[in-house]
N, C-alpha and C positions, 0 to 999 in steps of 0.2 A: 800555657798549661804547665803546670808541676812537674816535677820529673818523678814524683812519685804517683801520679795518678795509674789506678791499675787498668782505665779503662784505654790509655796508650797504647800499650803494649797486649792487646786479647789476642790479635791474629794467630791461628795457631794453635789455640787453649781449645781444649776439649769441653764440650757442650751436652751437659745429661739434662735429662725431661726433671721435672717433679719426683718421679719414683727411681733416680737412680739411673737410669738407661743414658748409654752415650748416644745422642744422637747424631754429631759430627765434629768437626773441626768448625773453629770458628774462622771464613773467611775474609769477612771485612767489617768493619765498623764505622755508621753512618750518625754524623753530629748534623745540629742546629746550627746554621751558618748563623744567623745572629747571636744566639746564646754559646755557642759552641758545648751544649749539654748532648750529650749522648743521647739519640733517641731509639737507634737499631743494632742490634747484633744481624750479622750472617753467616747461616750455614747452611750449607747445600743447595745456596740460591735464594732461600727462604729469610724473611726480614723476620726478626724475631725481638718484640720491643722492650726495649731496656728499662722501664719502670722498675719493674721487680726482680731483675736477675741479681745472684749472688756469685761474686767475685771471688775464688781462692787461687790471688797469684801463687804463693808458694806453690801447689800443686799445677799450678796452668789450668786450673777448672772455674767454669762457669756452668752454673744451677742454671732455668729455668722453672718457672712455676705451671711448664705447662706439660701435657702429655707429651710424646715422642709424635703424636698420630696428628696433634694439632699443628705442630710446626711444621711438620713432614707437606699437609697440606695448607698449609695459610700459603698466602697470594706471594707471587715471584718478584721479588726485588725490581723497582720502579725508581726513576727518578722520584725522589724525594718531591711531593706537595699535600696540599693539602686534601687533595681526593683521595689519595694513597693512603695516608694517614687513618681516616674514613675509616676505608677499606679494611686495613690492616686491623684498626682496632678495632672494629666491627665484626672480625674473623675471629680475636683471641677471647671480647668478652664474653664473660659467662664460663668461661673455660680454667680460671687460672685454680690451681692447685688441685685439679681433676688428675686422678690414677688413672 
């Protein structure tokens, strides 16, 4: 990987919903063992999926697109497969860019 990629170095970066709200630190970051693509952010336990999040290392901030209430509840960090995956994205659709 780059030494500039910003998705390296998230652990840490503060995590707001869609509308602005912090909803925590971000505590790990889960890639694609074959592609090594980023597919999850973690906060508070909660996998939170990396399609659409925006990145502002200067600040240490990471946007999602989703509510603080969706993430708060989507499904608790799993061994990464392809049930999980399901899961996960089956909990966020429909939801992204909701206030």
């Amino acid at each position: 990987m780059e030494g500039n990629n910003p998705y390296t170095v998230m652990q840490g970066y503060r995590l707001e919903d869609v509308s602005g709200v912090e909803v925590g630190r971000i505590e790990d970051t889960v890639y694609d063992a074959p592609s090594d693509v980023l597919k999850y952010i973690v906060v508070n336990g909660r996998a939170v999926p990396a399609d659409n999040i925006e990145v502002d290392a200067a600040e240490e901030l990471v946007r999602a697109p989703y509510s603080r209430e969706t993430i708060q509840s989507a499904p608790a960090l799993e061994e990464p497969s392809g049930e999980f995956d399901r899961t996960l994205h089956a909990h966020y659709e429909g939801y992204e860019g909701r206030r």
